[in-house]
TORGUVO-496059 format. One line per field, with one value per residue (C-alpha): residue number from 1; residue in three letters; chain; y, x, z. Coordinates in nm, 2 decimals. Layout:
N
pos <- c(NUM,...)
code <- c(Ala,...)
unit <- c(A,...)
y <- c(Y,...)
x <- c(X,...)
z <- c(Z,...)
//
This chain:
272
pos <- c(1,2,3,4,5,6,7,8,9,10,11,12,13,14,15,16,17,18,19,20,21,22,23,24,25,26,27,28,29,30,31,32,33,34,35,36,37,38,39,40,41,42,43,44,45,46,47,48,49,50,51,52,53,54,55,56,57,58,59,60,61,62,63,64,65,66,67,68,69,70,71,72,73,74,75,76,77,78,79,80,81,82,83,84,85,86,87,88,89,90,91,92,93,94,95,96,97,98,99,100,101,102,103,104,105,106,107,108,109,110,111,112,113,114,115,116,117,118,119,120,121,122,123,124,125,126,127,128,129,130,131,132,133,134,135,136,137,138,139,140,141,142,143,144,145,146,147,148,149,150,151,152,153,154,155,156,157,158,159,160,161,162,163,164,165,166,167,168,169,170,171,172,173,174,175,176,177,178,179,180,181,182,183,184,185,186,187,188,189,190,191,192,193,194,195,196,197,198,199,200,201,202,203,204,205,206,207,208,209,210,211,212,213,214,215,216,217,218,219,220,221,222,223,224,225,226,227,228,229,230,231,232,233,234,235,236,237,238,239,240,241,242,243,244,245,246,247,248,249,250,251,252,253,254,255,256,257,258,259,260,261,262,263,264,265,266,267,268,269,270,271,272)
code <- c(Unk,Unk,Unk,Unk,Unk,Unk,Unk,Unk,Unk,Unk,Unk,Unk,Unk,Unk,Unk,Unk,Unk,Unk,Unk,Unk,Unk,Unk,Unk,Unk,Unk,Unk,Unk,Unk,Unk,Unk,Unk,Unk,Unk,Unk,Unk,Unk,Unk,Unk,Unk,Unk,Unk,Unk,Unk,Unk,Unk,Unk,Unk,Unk,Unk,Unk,Unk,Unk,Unk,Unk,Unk,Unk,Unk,Unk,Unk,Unk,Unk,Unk,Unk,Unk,Unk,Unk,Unk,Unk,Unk,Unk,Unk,Unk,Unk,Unk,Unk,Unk,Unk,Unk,Unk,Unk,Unk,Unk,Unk,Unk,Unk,Unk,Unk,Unk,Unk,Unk,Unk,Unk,Unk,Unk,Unk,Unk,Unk,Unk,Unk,Unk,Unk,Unk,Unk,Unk,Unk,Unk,Unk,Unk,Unk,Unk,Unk,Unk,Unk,Unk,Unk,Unk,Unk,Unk,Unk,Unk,Unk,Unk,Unk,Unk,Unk,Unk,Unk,Unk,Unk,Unk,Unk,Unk,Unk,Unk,Unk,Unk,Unk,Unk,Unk,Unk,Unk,Unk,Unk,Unk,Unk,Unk,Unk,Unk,Unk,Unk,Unk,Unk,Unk,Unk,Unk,Unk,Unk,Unk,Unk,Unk,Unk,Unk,Unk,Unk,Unk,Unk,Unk,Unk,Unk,Unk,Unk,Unk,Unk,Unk,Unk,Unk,Unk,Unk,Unk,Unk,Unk,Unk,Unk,Unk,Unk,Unk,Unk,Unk,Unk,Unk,Unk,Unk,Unk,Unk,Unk,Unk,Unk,Unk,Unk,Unk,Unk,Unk,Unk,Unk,Unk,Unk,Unk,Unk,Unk,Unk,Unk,Unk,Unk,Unk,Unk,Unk,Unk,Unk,Unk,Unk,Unk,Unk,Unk,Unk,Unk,Unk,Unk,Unk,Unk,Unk,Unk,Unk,Unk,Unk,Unk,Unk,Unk,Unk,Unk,Unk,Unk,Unk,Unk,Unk,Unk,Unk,Unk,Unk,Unk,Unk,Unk,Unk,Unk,Unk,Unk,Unk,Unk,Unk,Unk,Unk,Unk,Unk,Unk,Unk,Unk,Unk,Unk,Unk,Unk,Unk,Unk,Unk)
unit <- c(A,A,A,A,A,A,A,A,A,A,A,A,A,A,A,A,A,A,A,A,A,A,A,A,A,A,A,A,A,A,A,A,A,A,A,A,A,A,A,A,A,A,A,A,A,A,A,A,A,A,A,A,A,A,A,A,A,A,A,A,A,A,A,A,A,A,A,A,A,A,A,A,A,A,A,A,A,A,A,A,A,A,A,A,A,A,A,A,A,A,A,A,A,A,A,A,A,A,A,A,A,A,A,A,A,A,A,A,A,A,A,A,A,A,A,A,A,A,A,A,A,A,A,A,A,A,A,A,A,A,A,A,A,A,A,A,A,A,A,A,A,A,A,A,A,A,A,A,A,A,A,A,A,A,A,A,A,A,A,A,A,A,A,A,A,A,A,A,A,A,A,A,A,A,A,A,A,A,A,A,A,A,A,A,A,A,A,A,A,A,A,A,A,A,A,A,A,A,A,A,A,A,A,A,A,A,A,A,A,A,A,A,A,A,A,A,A,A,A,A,A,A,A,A,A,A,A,A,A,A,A,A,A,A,A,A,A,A,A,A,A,A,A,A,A,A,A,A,A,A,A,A,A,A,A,A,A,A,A,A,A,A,A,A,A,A,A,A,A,A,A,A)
y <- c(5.18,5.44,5.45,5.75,5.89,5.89,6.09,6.32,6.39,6.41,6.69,6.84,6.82,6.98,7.25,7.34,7.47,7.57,7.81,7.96,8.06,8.21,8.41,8.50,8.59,8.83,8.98,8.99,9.20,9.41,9.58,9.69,9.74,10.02,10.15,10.25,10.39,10.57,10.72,10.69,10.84,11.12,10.85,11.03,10.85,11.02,10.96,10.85,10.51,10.63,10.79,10.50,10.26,10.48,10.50,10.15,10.09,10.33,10.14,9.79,9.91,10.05,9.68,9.54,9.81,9.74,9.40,9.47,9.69,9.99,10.31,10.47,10.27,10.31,10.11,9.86,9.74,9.75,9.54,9.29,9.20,9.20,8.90,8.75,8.73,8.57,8.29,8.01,8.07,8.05,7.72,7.58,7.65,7.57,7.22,7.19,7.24,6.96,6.73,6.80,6.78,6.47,6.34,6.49,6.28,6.01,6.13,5.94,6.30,6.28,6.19,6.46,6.73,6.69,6.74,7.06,7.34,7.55,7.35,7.17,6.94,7.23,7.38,7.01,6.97,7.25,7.23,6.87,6.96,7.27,7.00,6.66,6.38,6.50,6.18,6.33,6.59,6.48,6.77,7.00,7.25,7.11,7.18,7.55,7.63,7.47,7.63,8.00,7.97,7.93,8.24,8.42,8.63,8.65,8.76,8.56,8.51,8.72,9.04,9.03,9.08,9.42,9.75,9.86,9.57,9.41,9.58,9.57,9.47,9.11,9.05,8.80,8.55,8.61,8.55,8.18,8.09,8.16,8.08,8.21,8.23,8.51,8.28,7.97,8.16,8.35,8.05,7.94,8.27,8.18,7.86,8.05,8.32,8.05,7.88,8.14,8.31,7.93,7.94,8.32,8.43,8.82,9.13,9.19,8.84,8.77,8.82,9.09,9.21,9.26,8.91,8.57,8.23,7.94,7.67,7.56,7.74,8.06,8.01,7.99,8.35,8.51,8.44,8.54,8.86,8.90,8.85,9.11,9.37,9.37,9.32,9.52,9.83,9.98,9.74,9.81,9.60,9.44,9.36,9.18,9.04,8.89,8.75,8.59,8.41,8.29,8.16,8.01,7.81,7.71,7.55,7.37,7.25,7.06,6.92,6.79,6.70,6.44,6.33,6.23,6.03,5.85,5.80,5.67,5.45,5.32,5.22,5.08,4.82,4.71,4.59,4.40)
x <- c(9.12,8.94,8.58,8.45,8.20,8.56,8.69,8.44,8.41,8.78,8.78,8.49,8.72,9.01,8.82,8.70,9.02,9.13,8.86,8.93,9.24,9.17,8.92,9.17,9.38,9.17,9.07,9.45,9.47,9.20,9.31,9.68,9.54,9.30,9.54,9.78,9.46,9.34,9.70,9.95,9.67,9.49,9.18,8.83,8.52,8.31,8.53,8.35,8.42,8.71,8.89,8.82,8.99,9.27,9.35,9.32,9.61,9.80,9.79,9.88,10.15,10.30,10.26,10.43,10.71,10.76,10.78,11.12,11.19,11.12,10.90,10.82,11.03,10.70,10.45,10.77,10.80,10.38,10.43,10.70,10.49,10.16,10.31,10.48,10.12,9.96,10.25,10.05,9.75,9.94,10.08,9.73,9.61,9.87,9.88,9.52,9.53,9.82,9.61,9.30,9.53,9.59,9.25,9.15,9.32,9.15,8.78,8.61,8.65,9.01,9.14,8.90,8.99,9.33,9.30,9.11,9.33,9.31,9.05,9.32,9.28,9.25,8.92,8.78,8.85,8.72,8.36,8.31,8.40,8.11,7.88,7.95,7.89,7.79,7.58,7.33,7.23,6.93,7.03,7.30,7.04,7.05,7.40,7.38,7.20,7.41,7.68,7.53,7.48,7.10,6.88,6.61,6.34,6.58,6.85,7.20,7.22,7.56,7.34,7.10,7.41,7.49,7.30,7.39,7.32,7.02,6.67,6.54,6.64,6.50,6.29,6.38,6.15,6.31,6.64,6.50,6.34,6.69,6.95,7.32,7.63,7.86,8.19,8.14,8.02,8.38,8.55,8.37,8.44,8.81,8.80,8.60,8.87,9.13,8.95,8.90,9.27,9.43,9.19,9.23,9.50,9.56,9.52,9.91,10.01,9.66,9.67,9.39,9.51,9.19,9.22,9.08,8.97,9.24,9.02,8.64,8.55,8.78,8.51,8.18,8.33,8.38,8.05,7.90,8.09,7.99,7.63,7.60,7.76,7.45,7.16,7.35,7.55,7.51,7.66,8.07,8.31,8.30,7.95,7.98,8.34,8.16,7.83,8.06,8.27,7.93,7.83,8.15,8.16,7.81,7.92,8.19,8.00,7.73,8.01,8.19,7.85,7.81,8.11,8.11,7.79,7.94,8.25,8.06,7.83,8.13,8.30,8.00,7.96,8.30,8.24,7.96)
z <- c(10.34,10.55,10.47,10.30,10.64,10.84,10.60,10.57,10.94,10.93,10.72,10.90,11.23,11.07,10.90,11.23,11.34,11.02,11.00,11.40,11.28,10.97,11.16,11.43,11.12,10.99,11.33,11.37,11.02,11.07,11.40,11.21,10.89,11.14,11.35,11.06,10.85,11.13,11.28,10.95,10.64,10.57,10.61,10.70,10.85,10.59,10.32,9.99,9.85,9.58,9.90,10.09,9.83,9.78,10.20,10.22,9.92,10.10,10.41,10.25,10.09,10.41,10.54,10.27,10.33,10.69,10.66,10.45,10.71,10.51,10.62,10.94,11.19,11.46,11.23,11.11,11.50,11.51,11.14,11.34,11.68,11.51,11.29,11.54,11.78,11.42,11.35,11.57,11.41,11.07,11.19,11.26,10.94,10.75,10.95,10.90,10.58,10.49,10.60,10.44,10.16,10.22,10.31,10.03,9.77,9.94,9.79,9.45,9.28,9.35,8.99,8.81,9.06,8.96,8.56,8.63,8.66,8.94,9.14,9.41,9.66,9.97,9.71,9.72,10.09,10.19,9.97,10.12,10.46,10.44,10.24,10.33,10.15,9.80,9.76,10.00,9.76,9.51,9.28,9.24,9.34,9.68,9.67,9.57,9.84,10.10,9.96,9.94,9.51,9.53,9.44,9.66,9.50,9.16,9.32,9.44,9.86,9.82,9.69,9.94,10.18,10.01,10.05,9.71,9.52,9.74,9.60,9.94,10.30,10.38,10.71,10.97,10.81,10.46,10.65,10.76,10.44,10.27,10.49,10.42,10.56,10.42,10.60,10.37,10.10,10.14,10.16,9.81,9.65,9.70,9.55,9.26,9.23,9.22,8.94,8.71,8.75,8.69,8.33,8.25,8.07,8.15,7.94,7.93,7.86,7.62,7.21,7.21,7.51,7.69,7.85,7.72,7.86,7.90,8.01,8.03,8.36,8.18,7.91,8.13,8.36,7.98,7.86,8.15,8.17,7.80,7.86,8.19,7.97,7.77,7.99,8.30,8.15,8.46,8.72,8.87,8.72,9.08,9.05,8.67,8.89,9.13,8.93,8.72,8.97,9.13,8.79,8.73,9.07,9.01,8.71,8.85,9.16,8.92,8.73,9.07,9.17,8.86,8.86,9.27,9.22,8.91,9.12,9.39,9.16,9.00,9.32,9.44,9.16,9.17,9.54,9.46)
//
């Protein structure tokens, strides 16, 4: 049985390349989504944000048109080439992420991962391969912070990344007391987002028909969105969005954090 550091660094090695060519992806993206905003849209560089929301709509649903072949026959054959110059990446990350799949079912969490829905094996792989091994962490604390969750000066490391949520700017030895990187907190936002959406049942398809939790974490995102609507009547729906999710996936990651080092604790008496 391969020991549990060779997994770990396996899933470090394949995350590697699994996140090159997601950023390649998205560089990839960016540059079409650009061009057709900037030559196919009434899009204007001072544009406010409601204009800016509705040009960039516009522009993916011209995408999603010329990839059936539909729509301006200039940005279908810019649609076709741009996705034929992404399909290696796709295959790296779509290989990559196979196997950390696989690896993945390997981990002492793999049994509890699996009975709660909408956390996967790729969400486990991919928090272990940013964290390592989760018996290095005294605390689940210790874990937030790796992982982007821990507060600075009251407020989450993902608001101090925005100018209209952050209260101030942070200096450059803020920036070092409170380390954070917005890439792996992105790539812990999806797992968040694919959490909550597996345990939310949506307003359409809901009894009230304003939405309702289908599972624990579905509970912890309502309550939190419940409680912001109170104390912060004046944040976006993105913002209360967002500081849910965050609260959500710091939920789950104590829970996965308990249950690895019972796993591990486990495992280890039964080889002695």
């Amino acid at each position: 049985m391969t020991s549990l550091e060779t997994v770990v660094d396996e899933l470090r090695n394949l995350h590697r390349r699994r996140r090159y060519a997601i950023k390649v992806q998205a560089k990839i993206d960016r540059a079409l989504e650009s061009f057709i905003r900037i030559n196919a849209t009434e899009w204007k560089w001072d544009a406010d944000e409601k204009e800016r929301e509705a040009a960039n709509k516009q522009v993916k649903d011209m995408i999603v048109a010329a990839r059936k072949g539909q729509g301006d026959q200039i940005i279908v054959e810019l649609v076709e080439k741009t996705n034929l110059g992404r399909q290696p990446f796709d295959h790296i990350r779509a290989t990559a992420e196979k196997q950390m799949e696989k690896l993945a079912r390997e981990l002492p969490v793999a049994g509890w991962i699996e009975s709660v829905r909408g956390a996967g094996a790729l969400g486990l792989a991919t928090i272990i391969a940013e964290a390592g091994n989760l018996s290095n962490y005294r605390n689940p604390a210790k874990l937030w912070k790796r992982l982007g969750f821990a507060p600075y000066d009251g407020f989450a490391g993902s608001s101090w990344k925005r100018d209209t949520w952050r209260p101030r700017a942070l200096s450059k030895d803020e920036w070092i007391d409170n380390p954070f990187s917005g890439e792996r907190y992105a790539l812990m936002h999806q797992i968040a987002i694919w959490l909550v959406n597996s345990q939310w049942i949506g307003a359409g398809k809901s009894p009230t028909g304003e939405g309702q939790p289908n599972g624990p974490y579905g509970e912890v995102y309502a309550a939190r969105r419940a409680h912001t609507a109170k104390t912060h009547p004046d944040w976006s729906k993105q913002h209360a969005r967002m500081d849910a999710l965050r609260v959500t996936m710091k939920e789950f990651l104590k829970d996965l954090w308990s249950e690895w080092h019972r796993a591990t604790a486990t495992q280890k008496e039964a080889a002695e």
